[in-house]
N, C-alpha and C positions, 0 to 999 in steps of 0.2 A: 890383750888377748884377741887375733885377729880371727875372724871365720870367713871362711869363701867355700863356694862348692864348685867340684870337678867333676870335670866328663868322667861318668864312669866306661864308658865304652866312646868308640870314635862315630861319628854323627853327622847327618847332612844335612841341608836346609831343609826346613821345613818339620826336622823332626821334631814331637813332644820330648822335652826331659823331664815332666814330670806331671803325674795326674793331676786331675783336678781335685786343689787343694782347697779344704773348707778354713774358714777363718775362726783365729782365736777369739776376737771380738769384731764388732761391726758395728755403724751407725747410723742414719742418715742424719743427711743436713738438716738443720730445720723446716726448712720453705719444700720442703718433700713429706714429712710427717704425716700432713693431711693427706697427700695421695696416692704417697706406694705403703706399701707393706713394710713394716719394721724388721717381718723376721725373715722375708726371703727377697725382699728390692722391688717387687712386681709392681705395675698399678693394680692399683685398686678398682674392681671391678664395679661397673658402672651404676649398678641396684644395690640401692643403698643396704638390704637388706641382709646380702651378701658380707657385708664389712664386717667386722667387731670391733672393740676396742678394749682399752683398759678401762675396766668399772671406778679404777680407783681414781689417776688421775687422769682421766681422758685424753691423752697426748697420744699414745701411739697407736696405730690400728694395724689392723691384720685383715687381708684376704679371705680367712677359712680358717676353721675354726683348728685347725692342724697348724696351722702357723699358730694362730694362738699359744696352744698346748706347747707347742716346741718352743714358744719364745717366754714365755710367763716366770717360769722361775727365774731365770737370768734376770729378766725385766723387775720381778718384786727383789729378789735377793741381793741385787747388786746395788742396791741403793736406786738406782733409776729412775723407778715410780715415784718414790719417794723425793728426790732433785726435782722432778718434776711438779708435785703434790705441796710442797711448803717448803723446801729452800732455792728454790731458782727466782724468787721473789728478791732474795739477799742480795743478787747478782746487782754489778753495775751497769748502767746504759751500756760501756764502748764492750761490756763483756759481752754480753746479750745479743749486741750488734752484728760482732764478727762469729756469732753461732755458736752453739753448746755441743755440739759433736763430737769432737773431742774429750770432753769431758765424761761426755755420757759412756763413747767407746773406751774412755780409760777407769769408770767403776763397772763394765763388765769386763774386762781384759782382769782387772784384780780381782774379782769374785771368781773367775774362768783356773786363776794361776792358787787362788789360796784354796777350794777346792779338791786340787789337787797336787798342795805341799811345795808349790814349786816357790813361794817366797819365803825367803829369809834375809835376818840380817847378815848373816855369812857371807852370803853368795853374793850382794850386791855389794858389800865392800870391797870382798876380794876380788872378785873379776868384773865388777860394771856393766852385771848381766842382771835379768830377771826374767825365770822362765824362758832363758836363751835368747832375751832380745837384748838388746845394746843399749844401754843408759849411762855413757861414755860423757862425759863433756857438763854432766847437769849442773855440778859446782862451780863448773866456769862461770857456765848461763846466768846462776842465781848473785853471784860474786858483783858481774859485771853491770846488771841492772837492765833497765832497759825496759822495752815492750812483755817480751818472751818471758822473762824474768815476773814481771806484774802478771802473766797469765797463769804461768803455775803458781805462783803463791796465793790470788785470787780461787784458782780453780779447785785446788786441793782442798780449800777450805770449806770452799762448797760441798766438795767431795765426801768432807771428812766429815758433815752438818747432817748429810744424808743419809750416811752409812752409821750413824749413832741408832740408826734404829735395829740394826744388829748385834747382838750382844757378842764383842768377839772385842779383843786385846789388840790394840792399837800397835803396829808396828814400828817400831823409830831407830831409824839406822845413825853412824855415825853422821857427827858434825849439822847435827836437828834435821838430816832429809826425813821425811814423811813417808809413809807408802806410798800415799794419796798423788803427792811430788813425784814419784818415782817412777810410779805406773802412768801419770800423767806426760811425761819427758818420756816414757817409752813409747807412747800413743803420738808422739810430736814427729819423734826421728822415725819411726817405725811401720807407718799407717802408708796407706795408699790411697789415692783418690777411684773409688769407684765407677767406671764412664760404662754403662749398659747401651746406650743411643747416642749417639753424635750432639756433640756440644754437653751434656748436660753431666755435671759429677754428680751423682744423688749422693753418697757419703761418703762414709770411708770405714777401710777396715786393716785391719792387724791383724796378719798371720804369722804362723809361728818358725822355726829355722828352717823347713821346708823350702820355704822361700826369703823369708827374713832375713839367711844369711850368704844371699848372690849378691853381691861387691858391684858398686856402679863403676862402669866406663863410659868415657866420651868415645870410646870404639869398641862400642859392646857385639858380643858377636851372638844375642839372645833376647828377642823380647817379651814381653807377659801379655795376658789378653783374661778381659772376667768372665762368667759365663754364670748364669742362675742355675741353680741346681735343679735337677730335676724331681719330681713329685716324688718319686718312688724310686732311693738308690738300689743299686746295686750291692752287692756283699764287695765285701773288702779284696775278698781273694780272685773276683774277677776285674781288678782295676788294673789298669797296667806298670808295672814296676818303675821305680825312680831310674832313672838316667842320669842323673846327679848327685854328687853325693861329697860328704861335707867334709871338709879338712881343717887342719888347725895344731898349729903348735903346741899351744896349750889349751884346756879347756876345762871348766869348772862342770862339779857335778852335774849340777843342777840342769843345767843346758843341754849334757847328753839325756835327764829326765822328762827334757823338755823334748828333746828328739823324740825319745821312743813312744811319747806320751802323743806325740801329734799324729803318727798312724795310727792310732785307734779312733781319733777324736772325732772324726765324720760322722759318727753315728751316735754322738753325745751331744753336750749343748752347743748350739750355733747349728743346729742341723739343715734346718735352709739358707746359711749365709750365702750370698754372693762370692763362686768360688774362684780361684787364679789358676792358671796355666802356663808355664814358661815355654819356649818353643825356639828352636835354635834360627837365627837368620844366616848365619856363614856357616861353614865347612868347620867342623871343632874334632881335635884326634882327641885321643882320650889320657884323659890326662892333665885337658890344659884348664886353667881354669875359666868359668862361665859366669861373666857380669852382661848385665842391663845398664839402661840409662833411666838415674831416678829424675831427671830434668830432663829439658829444652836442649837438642844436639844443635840445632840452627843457631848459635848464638858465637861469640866471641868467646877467646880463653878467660877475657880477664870477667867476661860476664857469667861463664860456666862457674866459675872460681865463688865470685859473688854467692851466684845462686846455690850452692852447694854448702858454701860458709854460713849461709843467713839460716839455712833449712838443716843443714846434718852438722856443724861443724866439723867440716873434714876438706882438705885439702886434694883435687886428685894428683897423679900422677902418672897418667895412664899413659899409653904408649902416644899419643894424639897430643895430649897436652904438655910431652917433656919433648917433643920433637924439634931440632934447631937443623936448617929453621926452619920454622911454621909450616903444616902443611897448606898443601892448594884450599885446602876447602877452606883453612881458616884468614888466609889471606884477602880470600874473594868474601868473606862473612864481613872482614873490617874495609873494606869499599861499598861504599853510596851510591847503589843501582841508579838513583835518579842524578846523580850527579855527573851531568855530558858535558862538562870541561869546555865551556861557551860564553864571553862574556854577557851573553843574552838571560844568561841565568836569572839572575838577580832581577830583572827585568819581568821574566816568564813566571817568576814561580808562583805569583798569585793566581795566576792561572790554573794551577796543577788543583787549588782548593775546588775550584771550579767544575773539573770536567766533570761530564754526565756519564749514565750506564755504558755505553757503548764504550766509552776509552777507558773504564774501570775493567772492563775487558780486556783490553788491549795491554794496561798494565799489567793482569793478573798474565797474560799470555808471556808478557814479557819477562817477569818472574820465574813463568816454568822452564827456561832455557835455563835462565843459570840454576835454578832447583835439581833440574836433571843434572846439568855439570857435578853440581857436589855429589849426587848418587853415583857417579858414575867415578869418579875419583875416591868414594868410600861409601861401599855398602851398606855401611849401621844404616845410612840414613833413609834406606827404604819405607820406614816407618813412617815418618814424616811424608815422605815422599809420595805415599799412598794416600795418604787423606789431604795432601793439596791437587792429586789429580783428580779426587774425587770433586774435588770443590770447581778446580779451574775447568772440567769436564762440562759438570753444571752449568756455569755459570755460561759455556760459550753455548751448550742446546739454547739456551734462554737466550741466547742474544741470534741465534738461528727462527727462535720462534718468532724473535720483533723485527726480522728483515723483512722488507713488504716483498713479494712476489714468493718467498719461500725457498728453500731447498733442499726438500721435500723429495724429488723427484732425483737428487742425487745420492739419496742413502745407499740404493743397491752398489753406487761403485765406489759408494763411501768408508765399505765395510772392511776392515783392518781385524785380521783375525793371526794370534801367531802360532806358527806352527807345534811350537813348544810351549805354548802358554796354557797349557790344561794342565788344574789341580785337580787330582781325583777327590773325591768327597771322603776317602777312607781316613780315619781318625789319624793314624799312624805312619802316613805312605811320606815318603822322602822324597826331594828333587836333586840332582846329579848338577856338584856346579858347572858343570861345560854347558849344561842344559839351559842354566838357571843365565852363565853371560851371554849365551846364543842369544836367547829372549831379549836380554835387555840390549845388544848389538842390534838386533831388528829393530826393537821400538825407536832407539836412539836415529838408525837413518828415516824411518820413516815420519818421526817428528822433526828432524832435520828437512826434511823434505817439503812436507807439509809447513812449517811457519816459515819458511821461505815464500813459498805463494801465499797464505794468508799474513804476512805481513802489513805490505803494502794497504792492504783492505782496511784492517784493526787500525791503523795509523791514520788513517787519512784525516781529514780536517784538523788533525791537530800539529802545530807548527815544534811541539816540545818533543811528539810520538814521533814525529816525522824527523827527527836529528839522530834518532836509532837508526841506522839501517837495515836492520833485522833483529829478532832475538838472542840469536845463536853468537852473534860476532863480539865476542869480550873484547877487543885489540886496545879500547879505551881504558882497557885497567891495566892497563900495563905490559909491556913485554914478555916478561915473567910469568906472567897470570897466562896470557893467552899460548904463549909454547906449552903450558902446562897441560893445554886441551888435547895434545895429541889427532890433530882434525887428519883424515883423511887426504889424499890430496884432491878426490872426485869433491868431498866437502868443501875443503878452501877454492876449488873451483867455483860451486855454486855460493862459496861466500862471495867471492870476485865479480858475480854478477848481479846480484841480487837486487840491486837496486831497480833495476827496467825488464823484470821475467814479462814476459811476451802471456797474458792470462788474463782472461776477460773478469770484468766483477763477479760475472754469475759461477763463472770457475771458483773466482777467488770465495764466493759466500758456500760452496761446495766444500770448498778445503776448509774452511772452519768446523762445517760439519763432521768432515773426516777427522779432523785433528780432535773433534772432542768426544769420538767414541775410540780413537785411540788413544787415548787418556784414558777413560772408564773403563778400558777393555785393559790396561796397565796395570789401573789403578786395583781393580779383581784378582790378577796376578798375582801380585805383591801383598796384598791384603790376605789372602788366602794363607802365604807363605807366613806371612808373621803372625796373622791369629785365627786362621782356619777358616775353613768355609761358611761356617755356621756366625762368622760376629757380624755386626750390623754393617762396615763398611763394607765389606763383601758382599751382604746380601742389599745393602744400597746401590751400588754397581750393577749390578745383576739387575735388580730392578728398572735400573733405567735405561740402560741395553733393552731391556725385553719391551719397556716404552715406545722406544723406540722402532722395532718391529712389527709393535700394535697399532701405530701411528701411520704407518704406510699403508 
């Protein structure tokens, strides 16, 4: 029984499909426990006195005493406290090691769904659903053995040691699955990694078909973004309407009671979870259907494949990965960036262990060339795209800060601003794709431009940097690869040259400067588009833009 959701009207980048959705269940990681908040993700505020906790078994804290309230019953009723209090003792070391999160988000995810009728043994025989999430493949998993296999049968038991202190009748579906099993394999395929701040997952949570049943693509034309709730919602009837909306062949009760069940549920238990937003990246008419990417788009077929087998078991088959043959981007993913086709190779390469900050620079610069190629060969990959320019941005201010004499004094003509690159702040507002490739046709010459004269510069002292000609020029991967780029011909001009541009060092330390706020000024653009103004990569960009103006 497949589910996917469709445009319900036609949609341009940048639009929400769908409100901010509160989660079925949530959890955090461990090694976060002591200092966000259980019930709403926050840190924990700095005087201690502010905190609370659980009286029973001290694990989880809360911010204010409303988080409490809102989190307590979940937290005693679901077994939680209790896993916590005398059976997470039982656990093994490798269990323990790799974090209980899961476990914990899969006895509230079954206290969330038995609450309100949505388990039975019916429903997950017959359709492989529970409470409309997918628990497709779990008798494979337990069949075949293995890791995954040890974690739910360990876990469950746990589960199942915990929740004995509830008086309620044990559910047991065909062929000995558990509940415990069931909701735990739906906590497996089902969850997301929570990312609030750059680098850091604090949990994970599980929501319900809302979102639960948008279908991955390796050329997804939509991505998600989390957002904390805020202190004081809103009523229901001023949120803005789904824009998605769900289709299916067939589909078992239960599932559409899990539908209708999930717009009310904002205002029930999980009330400050950590909420999701979808948001369209490409041009979508209505009607077509609207996936994400639950993995790594930068990777290979046969390693998407992996990744997706080892995590969902499911095969894709998306427009990207049944393509023959291959597209550009995945051609240029299975070639060895560092590999310059030199008998000196082998020779050099203990060097490459070697080099210092400055040529970790140059590498990463070296990177954004072909980084842009894939963006610009296939859209999905904006995502990605935005938070390594956020980084390669960084990374070259700071190697601006370490050049002695500075330059400083070249920001004023440094500044790269694009005529179309302004997202308005309003929740809802759209971008026009002629708008959306204008943008990205400026930044592409102007980064074209710029690492041609900061080349030279980034490379020098090094004999390995220095056999790239520039960043831009792929002709080393092949024939194939490089007519793929579609270059200009003013471009394969300045390719043609590139090696002796006529530009002093203090030029050349100038264009580095230029080239890493037109990054950050990119990286704002794009980040805005796929998770709004308000998420932390966008207001990291922002920020350091505004550094930068403070600084002079």
């Amino acid at each position: 029984m497949a589910m996917e959701m469709r445009a319900g009207e036609s949609l341009d980048i940048s639009e929400n499909l769908t409100r901010a959705i509160a989660p079925y269940a949530m959890a955090l990681h461990d090694e976060f426990l002591h200092s966000h908040c259980s019930s709403c993700f926050r840190d924990l505020p700095s005087q201690r006195t502010c905190v609370v906790s659980c009286m029973v078994c001290c694990s989880v804290r809360y911010c204010c005493s409303d988080c409490l309230s809102s989190d307590c019953q979940v937290h005693m009723s679901s077994g939680e406290c209790c896993f916590f209090a005398n059976h997470l003792e039982k656990a093994s070391t490798s269990c323990t090691t790799e974090g209980t999160s899961d476990f914990r988000a899969a006895l509230r995810l079954l206290y969330l769904l038995e609450m309100h009728g949505l388990v039975s043994s019916d429903s997950i025989n017959q359709s492989s659903r529970i409470g409309g999430l997918s628990v497709s493949g779990i008798r494979e998993v337990l069949e075949e053995g293995g890791e995954v296999s040890e974690r739910i049968l360990e876990g469950s038991m746990l589960m199942s040691s915990a929740r004995k202190m509830r008086t309620q009748n044990a559910v047991v579906f065909l062929n000995g699955l558990t509940v415990e099993m069931v909701a735990l394999w739906a906590v497996m395929i089902n969850s997301v990694e929570v990312q609030i701040c750059e680098g850091r997952d604090l949990g994970i949570a599980v929501y319900g078909p809302n979102f639960s049943w948008f279908n991955h693509s390796c050329f997804p034309n939509a991505s998600y973004n989390f957002i904390l709730a805020p202190w004081k919602e809103d009523s229901v009837s001023d949120k803005p309407p789904y824009r998605a909306v769900p289709a299916s062949k067939g589909i078992a009760s239960d599932a559409w009671r899990a539908w209708q069940f999930e717009d009310g549920f904002t205002h029930a238990v999980g009330k400050y979870g950590p909420r999701v937003v979808v948001r369209c990246t490409r041009p979508i008419n209505k009607g077509d259907e609207v996936c994400i990417a639950y993995i790594d788009l930068l990777q290979t077929r046969e390693a998407r494949h992996s990744d997706l087998w080892s995590k969902y078991k499911f095969i894709c088959f998306c427009k990207r990965c049944t393509a023959s043959p291959e597209p550009y981007v995945d051609l240029i993913l299975n070639c060895d960036f560092r590999k310059l086709n030199s008998l000196e190779d082998a020779v050099m390469s203990p060097a490459i262990e070697n080099l210092d900050d400055i040529l970790q620079q140059a590498i990463s610069q070296y990177s954004l060339g072909a980084t842009h190629h894939l963006f610009l060969s296939e859209c999905c990959f904006m995502t990605p795209l935005s938070h390594f320019l956020l980084s390669t941005g960084q990374s070259m201010l700071d190697l601006v800060q370490c050049i002695q004499g500075g330059a400083g004094k070249n920001v004023s003509e440094a500044k790269f601003s694009f005529a179309s690159c302004s997202v308005s702040s309003a929740q809802y507002d759209s971008i026009q794709h002629h708008q959306f490739r204008s943008t990205c046709d400026d930044f592409g010459r102007r980064m074209l431009s710029l690492s041609l004269q900061c080349w030279p510069f980034l490379a020098q002292s090094s004999l390995i940097l220095e056999k790239i000609k520039n960043p831009i020029d792929f002709s080393w991967l092949g024939t194939t690869i490089f007519q793929s780029l579609h270059l200009s011909e003013e471009d394969s001009a300045n390719l043609s040259y590139a090696d002796g541009l006529p530009i002093s060092i203090e030029e050349q330390k100038g264009c580095v400067l230029s080239l890493a706020i037109c990054c950050i000024n990119f990286c704002k653009y794009l980040a805005s588009i796929c998770y709004g103004p308000q998420h932390y990569v966008t207001i990291h960009a922002k920020d350091l833009l505004e550094s930068i103006n403070l600084g002079q």
